[in-house]
N, C-alpha and C positions, 0 to 999 in steps of 0.2 A: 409160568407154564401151567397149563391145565389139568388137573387130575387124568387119570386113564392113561397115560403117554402109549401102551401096549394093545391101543384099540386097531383091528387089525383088519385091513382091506376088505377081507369079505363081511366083516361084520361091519363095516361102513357102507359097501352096497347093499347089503342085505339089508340096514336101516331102512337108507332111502326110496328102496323099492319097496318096501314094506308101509311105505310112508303115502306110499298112492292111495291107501285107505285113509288114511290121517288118523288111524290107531296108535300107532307109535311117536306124532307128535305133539308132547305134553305144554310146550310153548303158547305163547297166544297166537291167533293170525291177526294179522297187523293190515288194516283194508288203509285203501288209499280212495279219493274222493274223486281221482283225476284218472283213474286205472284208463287205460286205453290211449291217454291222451298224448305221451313221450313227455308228461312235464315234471319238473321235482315236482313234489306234493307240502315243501316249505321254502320260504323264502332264503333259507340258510344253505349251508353248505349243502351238495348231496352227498351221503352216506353210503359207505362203498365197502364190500367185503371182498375178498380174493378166495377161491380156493381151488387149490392146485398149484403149487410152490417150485414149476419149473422154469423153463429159461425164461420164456414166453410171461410166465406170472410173476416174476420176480421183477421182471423188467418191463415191457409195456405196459401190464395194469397194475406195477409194484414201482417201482424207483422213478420211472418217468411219470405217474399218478403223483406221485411227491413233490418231482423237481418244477413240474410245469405246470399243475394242474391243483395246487395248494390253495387257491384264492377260490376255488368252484365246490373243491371236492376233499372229501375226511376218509381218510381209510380208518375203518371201526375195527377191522379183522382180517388175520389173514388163516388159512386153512393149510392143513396138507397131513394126511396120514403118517410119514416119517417126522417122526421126530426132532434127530438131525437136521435134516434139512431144511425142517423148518425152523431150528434155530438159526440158523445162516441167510434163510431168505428175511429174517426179522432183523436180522444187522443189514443185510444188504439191501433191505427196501428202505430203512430206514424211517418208518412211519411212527411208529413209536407205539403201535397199537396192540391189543391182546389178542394172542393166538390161541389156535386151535387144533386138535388132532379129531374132532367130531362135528362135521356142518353143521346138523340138525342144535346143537350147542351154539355155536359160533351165528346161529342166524336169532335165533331164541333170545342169547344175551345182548347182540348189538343192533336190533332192527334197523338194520340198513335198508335203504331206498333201491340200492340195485348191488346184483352178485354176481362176478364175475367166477366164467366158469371156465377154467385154463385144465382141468384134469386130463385124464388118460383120452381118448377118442370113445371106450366103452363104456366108461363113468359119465359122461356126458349127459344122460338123459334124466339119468336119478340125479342127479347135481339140479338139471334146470325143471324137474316135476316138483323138488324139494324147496327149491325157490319158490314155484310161482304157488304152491299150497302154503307156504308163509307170507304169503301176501307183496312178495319184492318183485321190483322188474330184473329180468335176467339177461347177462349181457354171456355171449357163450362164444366164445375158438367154434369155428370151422376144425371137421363137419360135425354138426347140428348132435347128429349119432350115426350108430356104424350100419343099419338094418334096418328093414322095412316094418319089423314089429317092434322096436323102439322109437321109429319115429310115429307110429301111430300112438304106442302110449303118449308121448310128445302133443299130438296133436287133440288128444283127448282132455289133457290137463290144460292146454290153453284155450281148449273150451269152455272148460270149467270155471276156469279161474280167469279176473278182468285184468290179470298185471300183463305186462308188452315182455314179448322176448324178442332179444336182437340180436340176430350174428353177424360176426366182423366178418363179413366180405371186405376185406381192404382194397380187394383186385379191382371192386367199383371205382377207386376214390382216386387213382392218378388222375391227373389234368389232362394227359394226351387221350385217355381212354373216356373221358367225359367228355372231351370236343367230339368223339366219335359216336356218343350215345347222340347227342346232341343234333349230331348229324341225320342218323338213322329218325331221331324220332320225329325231323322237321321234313323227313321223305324223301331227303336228295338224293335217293337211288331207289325211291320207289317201294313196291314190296320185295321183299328177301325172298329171293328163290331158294339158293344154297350160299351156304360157308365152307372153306377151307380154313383149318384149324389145326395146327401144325407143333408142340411143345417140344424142350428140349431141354433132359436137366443133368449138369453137370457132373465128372466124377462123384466128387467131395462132397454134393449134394446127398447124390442116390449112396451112396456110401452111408451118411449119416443114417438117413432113414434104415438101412439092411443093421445098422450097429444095436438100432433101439427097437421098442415093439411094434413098430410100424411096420417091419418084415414079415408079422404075424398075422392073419388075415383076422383070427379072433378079437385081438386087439385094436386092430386098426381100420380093418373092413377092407383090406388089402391097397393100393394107391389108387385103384377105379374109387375109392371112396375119400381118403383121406386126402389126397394130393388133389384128386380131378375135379373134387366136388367144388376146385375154385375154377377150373375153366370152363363146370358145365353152368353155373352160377353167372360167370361173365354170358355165356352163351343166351339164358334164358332170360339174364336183362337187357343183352346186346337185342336179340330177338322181338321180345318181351312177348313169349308167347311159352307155353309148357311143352314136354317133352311127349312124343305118346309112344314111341316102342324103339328100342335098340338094336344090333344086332354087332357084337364084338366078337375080337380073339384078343388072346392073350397069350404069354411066356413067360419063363423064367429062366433063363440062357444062360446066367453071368454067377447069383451067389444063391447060397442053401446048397444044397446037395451037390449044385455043378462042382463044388469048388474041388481043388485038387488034395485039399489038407484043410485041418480048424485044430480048433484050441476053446478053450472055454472067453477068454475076452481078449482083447489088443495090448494090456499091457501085461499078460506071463505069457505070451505066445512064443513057444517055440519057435516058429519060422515066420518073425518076423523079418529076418534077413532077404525073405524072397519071396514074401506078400507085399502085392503092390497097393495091398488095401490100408496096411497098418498105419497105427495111429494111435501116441502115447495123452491117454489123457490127463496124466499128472503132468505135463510140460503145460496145462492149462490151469493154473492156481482158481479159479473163478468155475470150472467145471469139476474141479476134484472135487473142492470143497462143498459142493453143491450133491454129486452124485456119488466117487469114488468112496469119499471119507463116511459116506450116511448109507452106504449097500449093505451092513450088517445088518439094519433094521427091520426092512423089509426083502432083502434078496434082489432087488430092483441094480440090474446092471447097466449102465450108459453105454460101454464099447462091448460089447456082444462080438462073436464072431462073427461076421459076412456069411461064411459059410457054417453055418450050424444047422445041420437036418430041418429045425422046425421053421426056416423058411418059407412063407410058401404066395408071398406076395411077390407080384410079378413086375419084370423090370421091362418090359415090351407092351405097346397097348395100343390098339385101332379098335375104331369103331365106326358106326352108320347111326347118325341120329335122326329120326324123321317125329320132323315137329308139326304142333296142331293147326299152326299156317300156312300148313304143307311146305317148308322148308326143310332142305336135306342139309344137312352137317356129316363133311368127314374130317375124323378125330384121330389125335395119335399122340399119344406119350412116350417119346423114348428115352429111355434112361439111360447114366452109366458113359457119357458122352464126354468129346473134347468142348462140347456146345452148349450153353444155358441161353434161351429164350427163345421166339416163337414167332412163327408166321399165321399171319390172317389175315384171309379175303372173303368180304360179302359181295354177292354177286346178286343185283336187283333189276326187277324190270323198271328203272330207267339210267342204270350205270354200275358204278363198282367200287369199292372202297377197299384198299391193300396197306399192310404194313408189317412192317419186323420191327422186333424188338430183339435188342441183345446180339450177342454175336459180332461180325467184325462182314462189311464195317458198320459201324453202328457210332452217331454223336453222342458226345459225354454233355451237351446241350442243351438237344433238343430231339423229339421227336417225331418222325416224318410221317404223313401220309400220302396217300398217292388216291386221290381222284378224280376217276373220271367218268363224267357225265356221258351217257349214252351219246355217242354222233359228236362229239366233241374234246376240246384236245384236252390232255389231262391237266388236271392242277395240282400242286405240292402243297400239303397241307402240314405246316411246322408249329410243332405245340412245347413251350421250353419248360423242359424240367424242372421240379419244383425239389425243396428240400424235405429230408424226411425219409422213415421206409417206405419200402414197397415203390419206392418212383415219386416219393411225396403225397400216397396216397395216407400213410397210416395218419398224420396229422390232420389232416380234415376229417377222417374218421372218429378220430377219438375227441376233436371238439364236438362236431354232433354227438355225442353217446353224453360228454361228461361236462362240457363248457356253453353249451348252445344247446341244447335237446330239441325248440322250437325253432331251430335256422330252417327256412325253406329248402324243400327239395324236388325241385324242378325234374330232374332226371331219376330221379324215386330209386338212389344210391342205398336209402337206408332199408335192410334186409331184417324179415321178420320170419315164423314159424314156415308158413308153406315156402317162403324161399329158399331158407335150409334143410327142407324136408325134398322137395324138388330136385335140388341139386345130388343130396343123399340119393333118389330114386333111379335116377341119371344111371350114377357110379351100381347101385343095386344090380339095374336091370344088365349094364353090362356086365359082372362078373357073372350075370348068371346066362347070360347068352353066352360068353366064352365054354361057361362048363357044360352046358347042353348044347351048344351048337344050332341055335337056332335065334329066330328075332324072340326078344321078351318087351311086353307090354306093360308100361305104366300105371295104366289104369286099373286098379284089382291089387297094386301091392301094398297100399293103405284106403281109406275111404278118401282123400284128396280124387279128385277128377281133372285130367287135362284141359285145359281152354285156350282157343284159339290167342284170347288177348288175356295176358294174365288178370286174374282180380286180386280185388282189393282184398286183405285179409283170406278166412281158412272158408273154403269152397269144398 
């Protein structure tokens, strides 16, 4: 265990922001020969750091990096402010590697080739500016960051600096949503007039999210940012054109202030007899020991009340997208439902392309498309499910990132700075047309500029 164990959240962002000057880092910068290119820069393993020691880190880029990915790739390091916790995710990833309670330390001592960035949604930025000023490529959780003056810091440091940053958009990498790109990009319905785009996420879902900081718009940039920036992300690749002005509403109907009662978390609550929310998270041995048994450290709570005053992200969401190929998108997130997943239809001048997912009835399969060519009868389009999350996407994901860097990518699945700045911009502009009540413009909230056909790299 590392000297300092009492190094303390703000004195960990306040490094890394501070580190945009590269005054505060004493380490060397580590250049690579290949920067821009996606390739390791040795013939050996690539070298992998983790920081952010939660579900998501412990497990996709912690335990599963171990169990599948041992022949490709070396975890050097893993990160995480709590102490605790990070004793736990160092038994449960199992890598055998030295940890850290200070990145700036943890990247210094293990020069790793690429860092994963699993942190809070608002640590995000100084996680991956602190990378790419050390010279690593950075692999970063959606979304990118929570606001438009983080993601321009963002987009200035990969100016700067030649290392690739990549965010897991997973929602690219199903097989049914790749036959659909596939589709769109070889014209069989022509140009995109409009989309209908229709989401839908479950109790137990929106639940979780209101339990943790993601209820909190500071933290999380409220779910127009955290949650949406995967389906405005599918949107701008399904399109492949940028967003240029929004106009949303929003609510908050169901938890924070509505609620009828609260308590400080799920497991002392008083009325949990006649909260339909609760939920013990010591009946979860793999959650306690991760969150409950390590909350003395840092104050950091997993079951939060649903209704606790500082609520204030919203469980209801529409919007109007109007994109630079003059195609309209209408948008809708509703939470807190009996329903998880989602309708969408591209509507083109020379046909139509429809599909759901999720819901009943819905194949355990395969999945369907519907269509139809302009003046012509329709056709069913069946794509079989693959293994893996996300619908089989995360596993082709994560071999491009950590087992294949150079696999061809035909359908340009792999996501870099302006595409999670973009999608970030998406979510931005609508929370802020909800709160003014008017269209807000994309263009003017970082130096990025809309374009009718997306480009290559930072424009």
């Amino acid at each position: 265990m590392p000297e300092n164990n009492t190094f303390t959240r703000k004195q960990f962002i306040g490094t890394a922001g501070a580190a945009l000057g590269g005054s505060l880092l004493t380490g060397p910068v580590f250049s690579k020969t290949n920067a821009k290119s996606g390739k390791k820069n040795r013939n050996d393993k690539m070298r992998v750091a983790v920081v952010g020691m939660g579900v998501r880190g412990v497990a996709m880029y912690g335990r599963d990096l171990v169990r599948h990915y041992a022949d490709h790739v070396e975890i050097v390091g893993i990160c995480d402010t709590n102490p605790g916790r990070l004793e736990y995710a160092s038994e449960f990833v199992g890598a055998g590697c030295p940890i850290f309670t200070r990145l700036d330390e943890m990247l210094e001592k293990t020069s790793p080739d690429r860092l994963v960035v699993t942190t809070w949604d608002w640590e995000h930025h100084s996680c991956v500016i602190m990378g790419l000023e050390h010279g690593v490529d950075v692999v970063c959780e959606k979304p990118l960051t929570i606001d438009e003056e983080k993601c321009q810091m963002i987009i200035d440091a990969d100016k700067k600096y030649p290392n690739n940053v990549y965010v897991t958009f997973n929602y690219r990498y199903p097989p049914h949503r790749a036959r659909i790109k596939e589709l769109l990009m070889d014209g069989a319905i022509g140009d995109i007039r409009s989309v209908d785009f229709h989401w839908n996420i479950h109790h137990g879902h929106q639940v979780a999210y209101m339990q943790r900081w993601h209820g909190e718009s500071q933290r999380g940039g409220t779910l127009w940012v955290h949650k949406n920036t995967h389906h405005f992300d599918m949107l701008n690749w399904f399109l492949d054109s940028d967003p240029v002005e929004v106009y949303a509403h929003d609510a908050l109907e169901i938890f924070g202030s509505n609620g009828p009662f609260r308590s400080t978390n799920c497991r002392r609550c008083p009325h949990s007899d006649k909260c339909s929310y609760h939920w013990d998270i010591n009946a979860n041995e793999h959650l306690r020991r991760m969150y409950a048994d390590n909350e003395h450290y840092d104050g950091y709570i997993r079951d939060n009340c649903v209704f606790r005053h500082n609520i204030d992200s919203h469980d209801k969401h529409s919007a109007l997208i109007k994109y630079a190929n003059n195609a309209f998108v209408n948008y809708s997130l509703t939470s807190d439902t009996d329903h998880s997943g989602y309708w969408i239809a591209f509507n083109g001048t020379k046909g139509r392309i429809e599909g759901r997912e999720g819901g009943w009835p819905s194949s355990r399969e395969h999945q369907e498309w519907v269509y139809q060519p302009l003046g012509k009868d329709p056709e069913i389009i069946r794509v079989p499910f693959t293994s893996g999350g996300h619908w089989g996407g995360d596993p082709i994901l994560m071999d491009k990132l950590f087992k294949d860097p150079d696999m061809p990518d035909p359908l340009h699945q792999s996501a870099g700075t302006r595409d999670g700045v973009m999608s970030v911009l998406t979510g931005v502009a609508a929370r802020k047309s909800a709160r003014l009540g008017r269209p807000v413009k994309i263009e003017g909230l970082t130096s990025l500029k809309p374009h009718a056909k997306r480009p290559e790299g930072l424009v």
